[in-house]
mmCIF file of the N, C-alpha and C atoms, coordinates in Angstrom:
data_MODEL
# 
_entry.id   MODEL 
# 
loop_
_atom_site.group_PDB 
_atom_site.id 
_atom_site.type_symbol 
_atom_site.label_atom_id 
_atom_site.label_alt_id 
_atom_site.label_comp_id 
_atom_site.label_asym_id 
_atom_site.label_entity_id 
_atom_site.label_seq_id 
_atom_site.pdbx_PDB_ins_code 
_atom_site.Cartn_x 
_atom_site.Cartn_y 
_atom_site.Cartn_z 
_atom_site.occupancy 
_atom_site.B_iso_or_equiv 
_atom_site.pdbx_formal_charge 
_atom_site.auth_seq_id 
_atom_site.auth_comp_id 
_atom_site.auth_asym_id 
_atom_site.auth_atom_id 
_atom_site.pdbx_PDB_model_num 
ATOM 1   N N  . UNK A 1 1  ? 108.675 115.034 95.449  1.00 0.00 ? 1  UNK A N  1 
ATOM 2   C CA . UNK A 1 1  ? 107.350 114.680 95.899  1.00 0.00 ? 1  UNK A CA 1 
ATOM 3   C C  . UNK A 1 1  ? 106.531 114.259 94.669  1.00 0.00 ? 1  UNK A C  1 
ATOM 4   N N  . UNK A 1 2  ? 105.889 112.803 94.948  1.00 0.00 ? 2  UNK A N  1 
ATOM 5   C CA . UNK A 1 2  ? 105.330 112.727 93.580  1.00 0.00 ? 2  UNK A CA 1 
ATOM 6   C C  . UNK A 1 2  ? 103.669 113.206 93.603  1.00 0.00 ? 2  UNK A C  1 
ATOM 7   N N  . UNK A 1 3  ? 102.859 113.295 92.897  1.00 0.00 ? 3  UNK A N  1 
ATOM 8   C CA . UNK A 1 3  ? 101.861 113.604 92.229  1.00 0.00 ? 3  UNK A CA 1 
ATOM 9   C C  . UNK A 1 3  ? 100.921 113.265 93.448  1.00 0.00 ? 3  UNK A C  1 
ATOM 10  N N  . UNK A 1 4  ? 101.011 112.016 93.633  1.00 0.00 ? 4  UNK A N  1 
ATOM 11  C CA . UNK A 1 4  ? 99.895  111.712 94.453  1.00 0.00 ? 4  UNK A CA 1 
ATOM 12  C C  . UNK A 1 4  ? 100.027 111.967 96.371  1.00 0.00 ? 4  UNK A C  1 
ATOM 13  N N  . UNK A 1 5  ? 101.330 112.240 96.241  1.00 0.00 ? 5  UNK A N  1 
ATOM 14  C CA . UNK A 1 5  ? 101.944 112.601 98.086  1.00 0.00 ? 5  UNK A CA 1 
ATOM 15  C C  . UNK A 1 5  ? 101.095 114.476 97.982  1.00 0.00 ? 5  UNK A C  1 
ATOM 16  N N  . UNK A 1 6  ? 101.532 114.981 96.294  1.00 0.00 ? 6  UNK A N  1 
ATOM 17  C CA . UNK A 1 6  ? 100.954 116.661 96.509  1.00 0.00 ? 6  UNK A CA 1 
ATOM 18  C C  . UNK A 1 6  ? 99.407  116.090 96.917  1.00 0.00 ? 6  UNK A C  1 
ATOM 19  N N  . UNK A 1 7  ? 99.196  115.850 96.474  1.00 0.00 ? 7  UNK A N  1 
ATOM 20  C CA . UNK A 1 7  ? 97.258  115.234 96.701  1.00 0.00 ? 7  UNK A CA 1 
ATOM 21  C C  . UNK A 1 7  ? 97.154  114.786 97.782  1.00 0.00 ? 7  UNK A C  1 
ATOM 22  N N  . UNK A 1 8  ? 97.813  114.015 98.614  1.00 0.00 ? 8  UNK A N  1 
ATOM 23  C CA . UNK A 1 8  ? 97.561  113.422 100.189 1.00 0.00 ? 8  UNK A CA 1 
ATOM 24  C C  . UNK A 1 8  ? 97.609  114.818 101.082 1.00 0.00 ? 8  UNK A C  1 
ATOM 25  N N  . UNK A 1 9  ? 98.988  115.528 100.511 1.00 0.00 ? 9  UNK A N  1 
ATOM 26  C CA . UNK A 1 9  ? 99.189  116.554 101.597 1.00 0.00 ? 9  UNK A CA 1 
ATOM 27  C C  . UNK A 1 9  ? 98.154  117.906 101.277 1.00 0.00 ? 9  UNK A C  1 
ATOM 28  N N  . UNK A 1 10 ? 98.097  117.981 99.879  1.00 0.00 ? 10 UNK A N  1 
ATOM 29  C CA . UNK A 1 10 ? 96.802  119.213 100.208 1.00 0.00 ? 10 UNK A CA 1 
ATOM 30  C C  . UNK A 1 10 ? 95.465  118.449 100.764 1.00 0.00 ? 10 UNK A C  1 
ATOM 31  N N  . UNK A 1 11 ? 95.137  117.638 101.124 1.00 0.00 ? 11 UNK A N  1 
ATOM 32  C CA . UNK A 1 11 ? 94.028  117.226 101.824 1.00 0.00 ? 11 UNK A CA 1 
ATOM 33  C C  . UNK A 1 11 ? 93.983  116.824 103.212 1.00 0.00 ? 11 UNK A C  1 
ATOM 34  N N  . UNK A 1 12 ? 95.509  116.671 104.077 1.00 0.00 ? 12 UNK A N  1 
ATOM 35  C CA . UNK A 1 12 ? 95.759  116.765 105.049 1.00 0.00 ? 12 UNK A CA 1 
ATOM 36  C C  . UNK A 1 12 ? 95.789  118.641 105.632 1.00 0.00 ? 12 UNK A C  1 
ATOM 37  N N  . UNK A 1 13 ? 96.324  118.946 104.281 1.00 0.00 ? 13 UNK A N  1 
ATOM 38  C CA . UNK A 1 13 ? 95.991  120.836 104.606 1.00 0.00 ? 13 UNK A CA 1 
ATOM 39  C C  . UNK A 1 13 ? 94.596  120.714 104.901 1.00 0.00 ? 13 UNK A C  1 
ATOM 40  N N  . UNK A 1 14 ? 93.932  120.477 104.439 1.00 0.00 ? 14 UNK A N  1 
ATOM 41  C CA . UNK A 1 14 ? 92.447  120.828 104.536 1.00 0.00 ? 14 UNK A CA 1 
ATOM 42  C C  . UNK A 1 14 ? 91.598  120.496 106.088 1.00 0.00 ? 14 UNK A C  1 
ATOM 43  N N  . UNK A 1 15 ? 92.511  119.361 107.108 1.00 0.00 ? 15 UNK A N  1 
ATOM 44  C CA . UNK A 1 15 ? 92.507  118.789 107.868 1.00 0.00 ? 15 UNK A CA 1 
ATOM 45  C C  . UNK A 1 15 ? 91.339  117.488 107.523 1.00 0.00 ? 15 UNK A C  1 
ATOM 46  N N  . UNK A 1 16 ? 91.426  116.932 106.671 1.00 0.00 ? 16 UNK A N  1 
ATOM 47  C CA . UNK A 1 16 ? 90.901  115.307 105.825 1.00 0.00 ? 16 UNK A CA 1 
ATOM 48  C C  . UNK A 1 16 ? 91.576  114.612 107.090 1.00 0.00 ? 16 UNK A C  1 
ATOM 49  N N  . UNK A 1 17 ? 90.599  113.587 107.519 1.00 0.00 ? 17 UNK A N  1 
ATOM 50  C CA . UNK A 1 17 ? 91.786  112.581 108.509 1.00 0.00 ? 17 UNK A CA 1 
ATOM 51  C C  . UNK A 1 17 ? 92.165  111.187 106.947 1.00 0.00 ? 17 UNK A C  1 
ATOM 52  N N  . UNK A 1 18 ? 92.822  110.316 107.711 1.00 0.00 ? 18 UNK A N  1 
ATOM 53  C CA . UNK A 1 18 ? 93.650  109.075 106.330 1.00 0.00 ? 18 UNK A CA 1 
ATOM 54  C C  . UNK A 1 18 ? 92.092  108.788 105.765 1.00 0.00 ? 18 UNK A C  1 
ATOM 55  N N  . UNK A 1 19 ? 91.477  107.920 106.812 1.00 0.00 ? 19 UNK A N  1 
ATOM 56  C CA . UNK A 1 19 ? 89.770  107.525 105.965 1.00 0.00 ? 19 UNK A CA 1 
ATOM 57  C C  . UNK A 1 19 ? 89.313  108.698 104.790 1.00 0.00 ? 19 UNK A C  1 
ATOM 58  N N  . UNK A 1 20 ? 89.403  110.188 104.974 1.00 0.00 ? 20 UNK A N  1 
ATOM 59  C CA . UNK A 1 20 ? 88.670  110.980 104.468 1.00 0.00 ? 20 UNK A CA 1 
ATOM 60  C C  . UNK A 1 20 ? 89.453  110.968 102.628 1.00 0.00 ? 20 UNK A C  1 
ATOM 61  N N  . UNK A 1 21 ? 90.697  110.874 103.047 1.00 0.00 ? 21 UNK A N  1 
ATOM 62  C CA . UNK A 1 21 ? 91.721  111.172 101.994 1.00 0.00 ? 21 UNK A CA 1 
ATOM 63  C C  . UNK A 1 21 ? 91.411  109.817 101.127 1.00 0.00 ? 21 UNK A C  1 
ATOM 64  N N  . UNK A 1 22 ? 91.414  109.077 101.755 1.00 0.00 ? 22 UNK A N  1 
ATOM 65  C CA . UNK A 1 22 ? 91.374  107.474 101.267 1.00 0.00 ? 22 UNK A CA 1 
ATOM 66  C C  . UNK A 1 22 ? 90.477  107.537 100.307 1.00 0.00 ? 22 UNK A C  1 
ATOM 67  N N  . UNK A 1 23 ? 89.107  107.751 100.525 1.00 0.00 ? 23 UNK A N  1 
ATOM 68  C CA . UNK A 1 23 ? 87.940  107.694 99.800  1.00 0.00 ? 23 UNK A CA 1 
ATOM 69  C C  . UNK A 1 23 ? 87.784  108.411 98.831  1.00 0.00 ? 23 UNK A C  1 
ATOM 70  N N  . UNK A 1 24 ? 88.052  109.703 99.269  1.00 0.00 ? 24 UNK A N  1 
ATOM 71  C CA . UNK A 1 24 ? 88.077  110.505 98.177  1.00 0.00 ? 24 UNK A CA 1 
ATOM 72  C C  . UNK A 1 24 ? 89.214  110.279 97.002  1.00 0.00 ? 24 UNK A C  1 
ATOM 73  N N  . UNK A 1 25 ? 90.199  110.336 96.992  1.00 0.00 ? 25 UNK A N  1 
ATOM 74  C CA . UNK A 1 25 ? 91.593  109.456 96.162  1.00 0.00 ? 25 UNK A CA 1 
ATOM 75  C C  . UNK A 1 25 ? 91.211  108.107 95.712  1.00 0.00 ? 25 UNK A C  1 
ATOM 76  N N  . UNK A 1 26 ? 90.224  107.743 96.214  1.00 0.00 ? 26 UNK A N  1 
ATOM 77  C CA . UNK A 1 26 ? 89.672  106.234 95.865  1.00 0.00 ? 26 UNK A CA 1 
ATOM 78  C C  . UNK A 1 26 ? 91.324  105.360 96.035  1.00 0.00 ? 26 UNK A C  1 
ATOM 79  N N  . UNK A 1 27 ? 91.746  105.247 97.326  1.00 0.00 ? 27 UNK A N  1 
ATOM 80  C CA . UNK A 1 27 ? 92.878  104.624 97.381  1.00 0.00 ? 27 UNK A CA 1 
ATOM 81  C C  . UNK A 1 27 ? 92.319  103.859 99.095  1.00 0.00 ? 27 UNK A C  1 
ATOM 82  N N  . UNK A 1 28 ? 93.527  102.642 99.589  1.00 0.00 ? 28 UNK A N  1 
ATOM 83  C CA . UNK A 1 28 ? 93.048  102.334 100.622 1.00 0.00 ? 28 UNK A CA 1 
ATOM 84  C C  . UNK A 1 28 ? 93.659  103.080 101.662 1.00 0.00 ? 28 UNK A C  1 
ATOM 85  N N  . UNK A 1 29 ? 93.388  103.182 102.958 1.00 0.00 ? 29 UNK A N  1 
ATOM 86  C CA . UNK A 1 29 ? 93.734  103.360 104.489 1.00 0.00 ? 29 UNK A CA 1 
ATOM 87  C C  . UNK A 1 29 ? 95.261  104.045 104.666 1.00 0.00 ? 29 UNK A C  1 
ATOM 88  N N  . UNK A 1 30 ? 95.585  102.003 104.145 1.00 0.00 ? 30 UNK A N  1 
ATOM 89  C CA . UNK A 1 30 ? 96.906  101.904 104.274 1.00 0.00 ? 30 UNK A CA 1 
ATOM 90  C C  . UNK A 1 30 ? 97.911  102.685 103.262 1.00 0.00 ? 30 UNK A C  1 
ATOM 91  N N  . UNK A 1 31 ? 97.411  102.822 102.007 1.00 0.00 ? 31 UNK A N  1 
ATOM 92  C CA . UNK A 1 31 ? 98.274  103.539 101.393 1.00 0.00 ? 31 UNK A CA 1 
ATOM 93  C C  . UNK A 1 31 ? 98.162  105.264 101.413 1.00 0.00 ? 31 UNK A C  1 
ATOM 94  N N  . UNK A 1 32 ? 97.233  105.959 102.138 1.00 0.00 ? 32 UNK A N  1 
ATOM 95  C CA . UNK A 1 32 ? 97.382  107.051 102.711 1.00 0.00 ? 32 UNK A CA 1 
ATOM 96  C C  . UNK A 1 32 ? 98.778  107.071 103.431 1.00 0.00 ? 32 UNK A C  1 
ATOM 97  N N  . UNK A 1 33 ? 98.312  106.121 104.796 1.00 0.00 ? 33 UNK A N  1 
ATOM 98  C CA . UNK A 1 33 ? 99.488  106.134 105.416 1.00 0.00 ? 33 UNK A CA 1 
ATOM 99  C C  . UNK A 1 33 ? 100.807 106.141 105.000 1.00 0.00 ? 33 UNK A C  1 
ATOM 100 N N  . UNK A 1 34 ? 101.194 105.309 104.045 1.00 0.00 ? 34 UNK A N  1 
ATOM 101 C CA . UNK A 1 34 ? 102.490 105.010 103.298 1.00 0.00 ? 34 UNK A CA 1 
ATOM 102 C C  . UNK A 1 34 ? 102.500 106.414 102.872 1.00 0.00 ? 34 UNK A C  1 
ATOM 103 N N  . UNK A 1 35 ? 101.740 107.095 102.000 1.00 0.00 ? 35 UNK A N  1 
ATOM 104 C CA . UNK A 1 35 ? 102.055 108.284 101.646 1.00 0.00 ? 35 UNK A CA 1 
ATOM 105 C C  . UNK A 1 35 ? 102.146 109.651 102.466 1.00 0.00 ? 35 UNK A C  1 
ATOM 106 N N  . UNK A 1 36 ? 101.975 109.489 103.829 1.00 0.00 ? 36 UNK A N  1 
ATOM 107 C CA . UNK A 1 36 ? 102.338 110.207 104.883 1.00 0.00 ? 36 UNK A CA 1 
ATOM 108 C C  . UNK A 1 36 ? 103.101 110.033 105.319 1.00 0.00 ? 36 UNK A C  1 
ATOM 109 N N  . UNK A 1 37 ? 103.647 108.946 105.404 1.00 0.00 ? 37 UNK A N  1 
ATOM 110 C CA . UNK A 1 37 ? 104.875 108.235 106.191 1.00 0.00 ? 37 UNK A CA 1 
ATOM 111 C C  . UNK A 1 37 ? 106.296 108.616 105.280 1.00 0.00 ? 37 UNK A C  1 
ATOM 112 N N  . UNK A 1 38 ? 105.914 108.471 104.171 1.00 0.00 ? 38 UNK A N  1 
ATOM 113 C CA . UNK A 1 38 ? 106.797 109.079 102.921 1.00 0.00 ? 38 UNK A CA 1 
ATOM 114 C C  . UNK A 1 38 ? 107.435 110.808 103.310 1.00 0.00 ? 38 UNK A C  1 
ATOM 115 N N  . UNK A 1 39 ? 105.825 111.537 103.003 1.00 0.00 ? 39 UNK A N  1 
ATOM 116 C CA . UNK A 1 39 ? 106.290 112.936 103.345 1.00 0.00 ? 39 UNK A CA 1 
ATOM 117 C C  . UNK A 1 39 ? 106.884 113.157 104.521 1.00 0.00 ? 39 UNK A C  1 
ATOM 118 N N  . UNK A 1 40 ? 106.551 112.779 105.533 1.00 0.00 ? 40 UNK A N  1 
ATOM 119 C CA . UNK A 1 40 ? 107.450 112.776 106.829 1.00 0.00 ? 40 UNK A CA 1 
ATOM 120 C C  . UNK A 1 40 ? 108.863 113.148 106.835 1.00 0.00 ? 40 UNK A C  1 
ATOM 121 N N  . UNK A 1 41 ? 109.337 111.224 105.980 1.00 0.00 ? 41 UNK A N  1 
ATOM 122 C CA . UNK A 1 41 ? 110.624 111.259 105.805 1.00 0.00 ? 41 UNK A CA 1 
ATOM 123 C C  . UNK A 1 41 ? 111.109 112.160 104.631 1.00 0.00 ? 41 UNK A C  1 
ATOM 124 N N  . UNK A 1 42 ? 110.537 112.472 103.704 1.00 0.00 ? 42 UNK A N  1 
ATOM 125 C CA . UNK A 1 42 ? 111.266 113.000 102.926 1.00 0.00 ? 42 UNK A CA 1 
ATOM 126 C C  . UNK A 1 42 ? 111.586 114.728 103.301 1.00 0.00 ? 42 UNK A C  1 
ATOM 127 N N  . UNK A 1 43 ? 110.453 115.039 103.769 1.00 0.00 ? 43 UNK A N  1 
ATOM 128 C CA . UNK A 1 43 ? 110.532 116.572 104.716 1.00 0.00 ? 43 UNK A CA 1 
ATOM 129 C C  . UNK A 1 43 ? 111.351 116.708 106.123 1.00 0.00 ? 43 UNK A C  1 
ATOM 130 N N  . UNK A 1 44 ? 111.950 115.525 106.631 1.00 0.00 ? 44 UNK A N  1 
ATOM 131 C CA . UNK A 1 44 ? 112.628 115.030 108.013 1.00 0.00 ? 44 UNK A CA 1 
ATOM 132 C C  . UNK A 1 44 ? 111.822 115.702 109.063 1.00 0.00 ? 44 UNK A C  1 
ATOM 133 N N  . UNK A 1 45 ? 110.469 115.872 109.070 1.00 0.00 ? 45 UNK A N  1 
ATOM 134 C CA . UNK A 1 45 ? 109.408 116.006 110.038 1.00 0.00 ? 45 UNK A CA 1 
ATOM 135 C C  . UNK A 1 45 ? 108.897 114.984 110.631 1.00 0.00 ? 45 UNK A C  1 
ATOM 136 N N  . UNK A 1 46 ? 108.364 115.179 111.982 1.00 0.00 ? 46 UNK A N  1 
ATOM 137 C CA . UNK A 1 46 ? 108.120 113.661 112.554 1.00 0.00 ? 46 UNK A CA 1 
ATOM 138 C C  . UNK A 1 46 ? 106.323 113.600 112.882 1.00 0.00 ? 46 UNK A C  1 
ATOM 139 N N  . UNK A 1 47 ? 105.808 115.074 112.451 1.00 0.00 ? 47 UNK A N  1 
ATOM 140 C CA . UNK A 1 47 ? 103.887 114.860 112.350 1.00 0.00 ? 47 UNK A CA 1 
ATOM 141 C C  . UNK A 1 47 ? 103.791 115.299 111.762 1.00 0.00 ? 47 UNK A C  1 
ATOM 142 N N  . UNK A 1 48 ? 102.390 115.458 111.549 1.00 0.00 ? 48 UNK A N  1 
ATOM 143 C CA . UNK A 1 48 ? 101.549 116.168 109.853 1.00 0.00 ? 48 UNK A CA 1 
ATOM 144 C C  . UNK A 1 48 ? 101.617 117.261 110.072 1.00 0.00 ? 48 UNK A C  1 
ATOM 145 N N  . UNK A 1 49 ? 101.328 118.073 111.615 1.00 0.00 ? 49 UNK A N  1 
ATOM 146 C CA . UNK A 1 49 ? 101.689 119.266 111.607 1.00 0.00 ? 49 UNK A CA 1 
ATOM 147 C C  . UNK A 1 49 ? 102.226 120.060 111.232 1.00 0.00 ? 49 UNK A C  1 
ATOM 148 N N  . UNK A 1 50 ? 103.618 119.448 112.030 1.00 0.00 ? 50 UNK A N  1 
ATOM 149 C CA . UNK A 1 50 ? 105.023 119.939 110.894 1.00 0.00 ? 50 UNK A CA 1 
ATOM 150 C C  . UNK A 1 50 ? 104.940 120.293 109.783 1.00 0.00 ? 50 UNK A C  1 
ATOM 151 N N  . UNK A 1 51 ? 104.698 119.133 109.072 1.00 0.00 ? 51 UNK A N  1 
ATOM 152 C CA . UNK A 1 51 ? 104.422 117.857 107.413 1.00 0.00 ? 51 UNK A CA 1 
ATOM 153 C C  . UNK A 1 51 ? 103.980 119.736 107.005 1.00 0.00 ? 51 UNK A C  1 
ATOM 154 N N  . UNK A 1 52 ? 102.469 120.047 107.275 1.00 0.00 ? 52 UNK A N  1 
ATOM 155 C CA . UNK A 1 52 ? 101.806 121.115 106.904 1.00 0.00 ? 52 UNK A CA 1 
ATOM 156 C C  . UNK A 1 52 ? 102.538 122.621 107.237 1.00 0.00 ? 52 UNK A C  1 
ATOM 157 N N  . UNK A 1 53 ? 102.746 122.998 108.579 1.00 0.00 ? 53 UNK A N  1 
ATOM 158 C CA . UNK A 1 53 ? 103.832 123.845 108.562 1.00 0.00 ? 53 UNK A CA 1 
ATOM 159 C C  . UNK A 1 53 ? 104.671 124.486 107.858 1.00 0.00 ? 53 UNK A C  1 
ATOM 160 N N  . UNK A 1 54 ? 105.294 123.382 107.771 1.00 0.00 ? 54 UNK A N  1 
ATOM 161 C CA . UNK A 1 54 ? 106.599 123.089 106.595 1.00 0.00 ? 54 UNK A CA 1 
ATOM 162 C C  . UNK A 1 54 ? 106.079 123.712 105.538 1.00 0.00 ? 54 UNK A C  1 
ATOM 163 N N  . UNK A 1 55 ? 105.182 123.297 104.768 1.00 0.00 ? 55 UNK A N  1 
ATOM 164 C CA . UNK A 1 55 ? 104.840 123.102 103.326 1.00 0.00 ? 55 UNK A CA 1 
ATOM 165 C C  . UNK A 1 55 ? 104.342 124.752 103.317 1.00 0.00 ? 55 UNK A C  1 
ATOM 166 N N  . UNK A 1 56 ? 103.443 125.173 104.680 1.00 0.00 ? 56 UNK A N  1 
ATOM 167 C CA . UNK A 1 56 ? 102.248 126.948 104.325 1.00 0.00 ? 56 UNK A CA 1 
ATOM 168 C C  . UNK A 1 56 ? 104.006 127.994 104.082 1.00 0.00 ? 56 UNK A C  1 
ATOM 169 N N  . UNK A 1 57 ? 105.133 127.419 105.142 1.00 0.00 ? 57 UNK A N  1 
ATOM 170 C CA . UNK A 1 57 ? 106.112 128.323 105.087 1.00 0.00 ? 57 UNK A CA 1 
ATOM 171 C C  . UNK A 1 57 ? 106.393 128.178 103.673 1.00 0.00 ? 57 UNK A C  1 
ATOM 172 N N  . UNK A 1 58 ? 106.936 127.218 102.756 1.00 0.00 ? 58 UNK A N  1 
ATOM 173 C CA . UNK A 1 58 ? 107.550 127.126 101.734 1.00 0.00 ? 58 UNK A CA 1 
ATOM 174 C C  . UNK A 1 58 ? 106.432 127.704 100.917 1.00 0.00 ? 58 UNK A C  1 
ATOM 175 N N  . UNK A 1 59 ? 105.538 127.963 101.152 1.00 0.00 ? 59 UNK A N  1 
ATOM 176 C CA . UNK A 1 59 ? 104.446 128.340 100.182 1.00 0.00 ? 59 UNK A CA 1 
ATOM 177 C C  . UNK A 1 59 ? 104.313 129.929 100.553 1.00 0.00 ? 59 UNK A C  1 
ATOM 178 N N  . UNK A 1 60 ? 104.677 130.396 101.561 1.00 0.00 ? 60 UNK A N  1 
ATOM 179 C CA . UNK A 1 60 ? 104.996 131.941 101.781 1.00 0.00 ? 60 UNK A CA 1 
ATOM 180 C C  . UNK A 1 60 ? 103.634 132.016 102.585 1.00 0.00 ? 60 UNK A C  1 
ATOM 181 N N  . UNK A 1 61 ? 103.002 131.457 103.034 1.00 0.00 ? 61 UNK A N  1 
ATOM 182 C CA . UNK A 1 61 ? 101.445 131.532 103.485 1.00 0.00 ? 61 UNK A CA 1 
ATOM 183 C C  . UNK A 1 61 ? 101.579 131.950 104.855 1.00 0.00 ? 61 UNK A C  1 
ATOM 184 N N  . UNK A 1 62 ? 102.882 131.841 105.373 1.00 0.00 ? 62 UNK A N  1 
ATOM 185 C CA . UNK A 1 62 ? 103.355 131.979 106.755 1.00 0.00 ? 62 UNK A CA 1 
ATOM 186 C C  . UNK A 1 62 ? 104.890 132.521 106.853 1.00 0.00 ? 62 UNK A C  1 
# 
């Protein structure tokens, strides 16, 4: 996971929708998306839910 997917996904933790993440990252829309679309596949999850799920278990938070 690179640098900036940890930064998309702790702000999808936070429940940020793509616009919120976007702005703040000073990045566009679309490349939120790409970087969600990324974690998805690379976690073989198919929503952010999961995406987040995934990540509180590996983090022991759950």
């Amino acid at each position: 996971m690179t640098k900036r997917e940890r930064e998309v996904l702790h702000l999808l933790a936070m429940g940020k929708t793509n616009k919120q993440i976007a702005l703040e990252l000073n990045i566009s829309d679309f490349t939120v998306r790409d970087h969600v679309s990324s974690l998805l596949r690379k976690q073989g999850v198919t929503s952010r839910m999961q995406l987040i799920a995934m990540q509180a278990q590996q983090l022991g938070v759950v």
